[in-house]
DRENZA-13678 format. One line per field, with one value per residue (C-alpha): x, y, z. Coordinates in steps of 0.1 Angstrom, whole numbers, plus 2048, in hexadecimal, padded with zeros to 3 digits. Example, Ala and Ser with C-alpha at 12.3 -4.5 7.8 and 13.67 -1.06 7.14 Angstrom:
% residues 2
px = 87B:889
py = 7D3:7F5
pz = 84E:847
This chain:
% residues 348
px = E10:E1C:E22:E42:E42:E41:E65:E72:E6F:E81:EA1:EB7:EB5:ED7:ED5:EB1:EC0:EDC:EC5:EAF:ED0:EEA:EE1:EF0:F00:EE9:EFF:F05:EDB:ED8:EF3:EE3:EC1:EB5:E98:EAF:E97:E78:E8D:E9A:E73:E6A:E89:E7B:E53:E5D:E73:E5E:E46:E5D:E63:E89:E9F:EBC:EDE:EFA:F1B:F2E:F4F:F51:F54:F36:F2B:F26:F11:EEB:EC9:EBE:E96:E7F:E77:E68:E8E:E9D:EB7:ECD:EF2:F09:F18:EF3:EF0:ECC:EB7:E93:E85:E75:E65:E80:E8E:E7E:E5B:E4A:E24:E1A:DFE:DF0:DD0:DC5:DA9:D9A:D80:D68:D72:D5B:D6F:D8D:D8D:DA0:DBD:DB9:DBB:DDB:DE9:DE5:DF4:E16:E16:E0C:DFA:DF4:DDB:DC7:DB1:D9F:D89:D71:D60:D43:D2D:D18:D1F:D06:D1C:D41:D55:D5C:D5D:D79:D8B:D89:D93:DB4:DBB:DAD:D8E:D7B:D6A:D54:D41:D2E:D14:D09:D21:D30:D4A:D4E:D6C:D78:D95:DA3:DBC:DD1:DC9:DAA:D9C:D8E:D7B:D68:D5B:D46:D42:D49:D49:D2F:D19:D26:D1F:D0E:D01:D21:D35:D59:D6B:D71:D87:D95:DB0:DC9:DE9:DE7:DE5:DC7:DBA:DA4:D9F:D90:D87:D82:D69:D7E:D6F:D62:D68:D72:D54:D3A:D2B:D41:D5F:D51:D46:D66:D76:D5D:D62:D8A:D80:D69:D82:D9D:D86:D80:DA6:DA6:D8D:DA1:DBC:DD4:DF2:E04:DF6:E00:DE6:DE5:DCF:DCB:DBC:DB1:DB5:DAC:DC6:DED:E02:E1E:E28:E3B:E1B:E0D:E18:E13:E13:E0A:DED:DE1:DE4:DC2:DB2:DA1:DB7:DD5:DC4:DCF:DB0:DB6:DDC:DD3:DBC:DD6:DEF:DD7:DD2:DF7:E00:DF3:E14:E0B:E26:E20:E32:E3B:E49:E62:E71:E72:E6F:E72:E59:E44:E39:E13:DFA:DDD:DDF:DBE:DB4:DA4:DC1:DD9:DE8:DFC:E0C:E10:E21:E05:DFA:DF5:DFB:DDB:DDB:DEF:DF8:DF9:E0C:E0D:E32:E2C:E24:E40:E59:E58:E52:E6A:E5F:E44:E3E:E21:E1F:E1F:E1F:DFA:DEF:DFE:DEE:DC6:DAB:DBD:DAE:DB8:DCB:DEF:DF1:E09:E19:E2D:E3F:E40:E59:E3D
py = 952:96F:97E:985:9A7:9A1:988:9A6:9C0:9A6:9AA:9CD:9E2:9DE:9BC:9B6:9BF:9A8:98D:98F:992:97F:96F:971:954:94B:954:976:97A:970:985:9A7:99F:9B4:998:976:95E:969:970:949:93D:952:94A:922:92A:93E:921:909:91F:927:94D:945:92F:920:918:902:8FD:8DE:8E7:906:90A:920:90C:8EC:902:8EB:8F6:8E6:8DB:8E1:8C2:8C0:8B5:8D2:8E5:905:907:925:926:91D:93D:949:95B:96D:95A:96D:966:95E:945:922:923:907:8F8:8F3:8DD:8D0:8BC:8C2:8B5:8D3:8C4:8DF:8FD:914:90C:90C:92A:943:928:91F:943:94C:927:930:954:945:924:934:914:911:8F7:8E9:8CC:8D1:8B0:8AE:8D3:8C7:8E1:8E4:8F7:916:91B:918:93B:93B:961:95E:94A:960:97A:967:962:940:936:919:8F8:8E7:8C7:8C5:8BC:8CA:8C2:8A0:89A:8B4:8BA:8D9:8E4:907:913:933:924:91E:8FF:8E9:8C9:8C9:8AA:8A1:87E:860:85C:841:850:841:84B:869:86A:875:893:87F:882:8A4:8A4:8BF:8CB:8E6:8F0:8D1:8BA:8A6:8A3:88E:899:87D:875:854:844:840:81B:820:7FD:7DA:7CA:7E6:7F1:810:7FA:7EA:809:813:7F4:7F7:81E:819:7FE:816:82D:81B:816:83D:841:825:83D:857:84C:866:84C:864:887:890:885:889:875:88C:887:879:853:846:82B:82C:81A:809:801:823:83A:830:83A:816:7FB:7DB:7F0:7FB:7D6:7C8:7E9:804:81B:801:7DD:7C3:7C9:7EF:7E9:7D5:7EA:809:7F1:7EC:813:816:7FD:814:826:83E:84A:855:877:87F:85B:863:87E:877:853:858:845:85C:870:87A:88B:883:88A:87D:89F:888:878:892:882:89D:8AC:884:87E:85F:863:858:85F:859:87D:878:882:866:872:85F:85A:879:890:87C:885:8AC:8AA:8BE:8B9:8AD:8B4:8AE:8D3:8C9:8F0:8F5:8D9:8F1:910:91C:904:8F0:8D1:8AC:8AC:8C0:8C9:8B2:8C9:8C3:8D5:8D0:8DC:8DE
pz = 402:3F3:3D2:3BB:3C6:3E7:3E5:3CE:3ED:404:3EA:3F1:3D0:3C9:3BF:3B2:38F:391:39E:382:365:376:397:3B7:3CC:3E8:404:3F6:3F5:416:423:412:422:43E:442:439:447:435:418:416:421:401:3E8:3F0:3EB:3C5:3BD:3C1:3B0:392:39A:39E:393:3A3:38C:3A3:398:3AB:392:396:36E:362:348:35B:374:374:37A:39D:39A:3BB:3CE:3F1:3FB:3E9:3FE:3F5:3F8:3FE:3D9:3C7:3B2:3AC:396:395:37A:35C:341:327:337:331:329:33F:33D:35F:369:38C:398:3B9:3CC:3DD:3F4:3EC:3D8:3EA:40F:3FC:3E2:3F2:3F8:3D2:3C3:3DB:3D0:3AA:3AE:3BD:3A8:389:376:350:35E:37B:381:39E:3AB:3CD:3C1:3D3:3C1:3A7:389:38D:3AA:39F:3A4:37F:387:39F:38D:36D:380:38F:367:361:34F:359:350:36C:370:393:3AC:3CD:3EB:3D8:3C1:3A4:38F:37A:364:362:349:344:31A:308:313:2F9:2F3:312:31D:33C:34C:337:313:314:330:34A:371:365:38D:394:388:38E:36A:352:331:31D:30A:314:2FF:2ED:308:30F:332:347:36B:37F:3A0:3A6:3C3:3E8:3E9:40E:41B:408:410:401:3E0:3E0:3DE:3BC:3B1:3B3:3A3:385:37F:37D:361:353:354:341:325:326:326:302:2F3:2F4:2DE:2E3:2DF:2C5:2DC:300:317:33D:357:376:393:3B5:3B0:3CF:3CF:3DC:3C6:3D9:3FF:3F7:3F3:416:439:443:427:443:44E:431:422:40E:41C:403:3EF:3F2:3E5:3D1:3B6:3B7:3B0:394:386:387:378:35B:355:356:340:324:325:341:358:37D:377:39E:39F:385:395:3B9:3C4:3E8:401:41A:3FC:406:3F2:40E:431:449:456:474:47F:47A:463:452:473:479:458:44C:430:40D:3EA:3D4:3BA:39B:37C:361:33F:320:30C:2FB:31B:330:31A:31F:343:359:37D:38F:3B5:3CF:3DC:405:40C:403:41E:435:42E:446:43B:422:410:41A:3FE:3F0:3C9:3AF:399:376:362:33C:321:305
């Protein structure tokens, strides 16, 4: 994936100063290249990443020039002027939840993953490890420490934070599912956190689907305990459910089926109705917006998918948030997981 330094040598010296002071309009950056094309692949990668930042000006007046967010639809134009970010220029909290499916498979992914993205925090579900075993060390080492709650080869779910992390908790306030390493809290920067992963459901018709009914219900009451009405709070995770005909591929199909059923919906609607706002859904409401792709159908090369991982903010937390994407490059990458990132951004 690349680092910074690595963009910085595809800029001629002549104009790495001015890209950092003053910008440089993207058809003059292009022009200087010797390399354009890996130079544009790379100018989108560290803007999505927040290494650069690009300023557009439809007036051509200079002080009604506007900051353009990334979005998986984001395009550049001729005129956009851009800018290698630094760090006096806004100071963003990032945080992203991811379900890894395994972190052992997936670690080299994940350690080149939070070297571009940069993370404050990252909720990690699907560890599928247990906690002798978590690469704590690697992750130190990558700049994050580390907070794990897992099981050999099922479930598991782990925060790491560029911050001190505070006010662990593991599992359920009042003990329940403690079979099952599927929820971890904490509190990062001031913002509290519960990473979940809630139960797939299997079938309709099976005691995993009212498993999974009765741990959502469990897990609003978790949510009530909490009490951060007046503190931001952010429910992360793998949910296990698609919202609306929207979040699925094919909404007739998928009709009454796991992940997108009438009891489920309710249930989400419930935990919502708290105040909680599906960050990625304020930003970009687009359908065909995946965040889980079936590796055994192809699904991602086939475009069918669904989106189940979100990040749920409280009034408080919605308030400063910036941006939220699903990061689709990541499914792309050798041996990814089943599952992209969701990002926000937050102006704390």
């Amino acid at each position: 994936m690349g680092s910074r330094k690595d963009f910085e040598t595809l800029i001629p010296d002549k104009i790495r100063k001015k890209l950092r002071n003053d910008g440089v309009p993207f058809s003059e950056l292009r022009q200087a290249s010797k390399t354009p094309e890996n130079l544009i692949e790379a100018i989108y990668r560290y803007w999505r990443g927040g290494n650069v930042r690009i300023e557009r000006n439809w007036n051509g007046i200079p002080a009604e020039a506007e900051n353009v967010p990334y979005s998986n639809s984001a395009c550049l134009l001729p005129d956009d002027r851009i800018y290698l970010e630094n760090s006096t220029f806004r100071d963003l909290w990032k945080a992203a939840t991811w379900n890894v499916n395994s972190i052992r498979t997936r670690l080299p992914l994940l350690l080149e993953w939070l070297e571009e993205q940069n993370p404050d925090v990252v909720c990690l579900q699907e560890t599928k490890v247990e906690d002798a075993q978590f690469p704590a060390w690697e992750l130190r080492q990558a700049g994050y420490e580390s907070v794990c709650y897992g099981q050999k080869s099922y479930n598991g779910v782990a925060i790491l934070s560029k911050h001190p992390i505070k006010d662990v908790q593991l599992g359920f306030h009042n003990c329940y599912d403690q079979d099952n390493a599927r929820l971890i809290a904490a509190t990062v920067s001031g913002v509290r956190l519960v990473n979940v992963y809630i139960p797939q459901g299997q079938t309709t018709e099976s005691d995993k689907f009212k498993y999974k009914l009765t741990f959502i219900e469990e897990l609003i009451q978790e949510i009530l305990a909490e009490n951060f009405s007046d503190s931001p709070l952010a429910i992360m995770g793998d949910f296990n459910i698609a919202p609306k005909a929207e979040d699925v591929s094919n909404p007739e199909a998928m009709q009454n089926k796991v992940s997108f059923h009438p009891e489920e919906h309710a249930l989400l609607a419930k935990l919502t109705d708290f105040g909680l706002c599906d960050l990625f859904r304020k930003f970009d409401p687009r359908s065909g917006q995946f965040s889980w792709w079936d590796f055994r159908t192809q699904g991602f090369e086939r475009g069918e998918g669904m989106r189940i991982d979100f990040i749920l903010a409280n009034t408080v937390l919605t308030s400063s948030c910036q941006a939220c994407i699903i990061d689709t490059e990541a499914r792309q990458q050798d041996r990814p997981s089943d599952h992209a990132p969701v990002i926000g951004e937050f102006k704390l």
